[in-house]
C-alpha positions in Angstrom: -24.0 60.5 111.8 -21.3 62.6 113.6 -19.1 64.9 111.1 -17.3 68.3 110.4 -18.4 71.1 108.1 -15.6 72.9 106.5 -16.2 76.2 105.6 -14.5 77.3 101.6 -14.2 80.9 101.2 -15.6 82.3 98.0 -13.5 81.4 95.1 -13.6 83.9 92.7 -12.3 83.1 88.7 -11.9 85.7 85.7 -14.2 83.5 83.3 -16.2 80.7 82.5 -13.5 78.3 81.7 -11.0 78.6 84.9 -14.1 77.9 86.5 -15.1 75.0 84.9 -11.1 73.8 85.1 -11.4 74.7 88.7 -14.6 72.4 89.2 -12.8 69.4 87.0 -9.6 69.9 89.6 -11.6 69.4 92.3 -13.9 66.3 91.1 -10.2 64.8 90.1 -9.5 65.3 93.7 -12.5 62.9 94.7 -11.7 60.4 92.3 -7.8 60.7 93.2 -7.2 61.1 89.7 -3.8 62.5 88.4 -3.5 64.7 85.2 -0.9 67.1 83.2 -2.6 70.5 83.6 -2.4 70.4 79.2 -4.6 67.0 80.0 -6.6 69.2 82.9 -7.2 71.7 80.0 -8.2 69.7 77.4 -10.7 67.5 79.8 -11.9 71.4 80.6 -12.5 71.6 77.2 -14.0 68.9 76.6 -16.9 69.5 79.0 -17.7 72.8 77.9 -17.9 72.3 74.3 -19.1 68.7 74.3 -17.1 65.3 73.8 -17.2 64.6 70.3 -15.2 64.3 67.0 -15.0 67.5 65.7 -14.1 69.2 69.4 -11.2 66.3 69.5 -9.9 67.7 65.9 -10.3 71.1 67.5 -7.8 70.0 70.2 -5.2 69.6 67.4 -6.5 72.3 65.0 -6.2 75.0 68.4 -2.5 73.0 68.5 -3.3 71.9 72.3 -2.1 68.4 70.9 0.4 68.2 67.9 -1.1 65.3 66.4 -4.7 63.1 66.1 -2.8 60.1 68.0 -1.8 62.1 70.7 -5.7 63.2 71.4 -6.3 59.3 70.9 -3.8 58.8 73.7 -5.5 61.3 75.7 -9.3 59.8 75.3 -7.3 56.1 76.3 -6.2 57.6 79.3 -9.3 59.0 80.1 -10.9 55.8 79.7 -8.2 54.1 81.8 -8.8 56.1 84.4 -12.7 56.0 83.9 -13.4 59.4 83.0 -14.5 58.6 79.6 -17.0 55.9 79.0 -18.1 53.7 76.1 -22.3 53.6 75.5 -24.4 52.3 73.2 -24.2 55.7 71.9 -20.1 55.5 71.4 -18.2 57.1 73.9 -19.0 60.0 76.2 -17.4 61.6 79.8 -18.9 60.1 82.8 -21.7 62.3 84.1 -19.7 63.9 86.9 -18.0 66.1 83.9 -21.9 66.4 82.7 -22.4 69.9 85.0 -21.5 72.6 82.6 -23.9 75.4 81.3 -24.1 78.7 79.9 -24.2 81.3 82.1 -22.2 79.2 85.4 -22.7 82.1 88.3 -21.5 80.0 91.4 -21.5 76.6 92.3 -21.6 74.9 95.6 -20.0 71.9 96.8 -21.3 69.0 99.2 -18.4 67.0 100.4 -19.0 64.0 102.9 -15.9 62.2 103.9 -17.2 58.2 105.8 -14.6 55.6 107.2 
């Protein structure tokens, strides 16, 4: 197979979460995904504390959303666009948002681009 490597400089980020939000942007970008940077944020969220009930209160309660049927709105869109997913143990983000845990250092990307 005949291809290109392209070469990212180091990214550097001043904490855990832009760099989490920075690795959401660019799995977004490989799914050709669209969002508001408040919906970028809360999906950020959302994979570092865990996609459940009380963290989807907590986007209210932190007043990231003004109400519970705007975070409703939110997950719908998610699902509509297939980042979050209904299982037999409710719903859940896809495991591409699975990658998060304590103590992130670095992480290094493998793109491959086929006609």
């Amino acid at each position: 197979m005949n291809g290109i490597l392209i070469n990212i400089k180091e990214h550097k980020t001043n904490n855990e979460f832009e760099m989490v939000k920075t690795i959401v942007k660019l799995i977004m970008v490989t799914k050709n995904i669209s969002l508001s940077e408040t919906e970028v944020f809360a999906l950020t969220y959302l994979v570092i504390k865990g996609f459940n009930t009380i963290t989807r209160e907590e986007l209210v309660d932190n007043k990231l959303f003004k109400t519970r049927s705007a975070v409703a709105n939110l997950i719908s869109k998610f699902r509509k666009y297939g980042i979050v997913i209904r299982t037999t143990k409710g719903e859940e983000l896809i495991s591409d948002f699975d990658f998060f845990q304590k103590d992130l250092d670095a992480v290094k990307f493998q793109i491959v681009v086929r006609k």
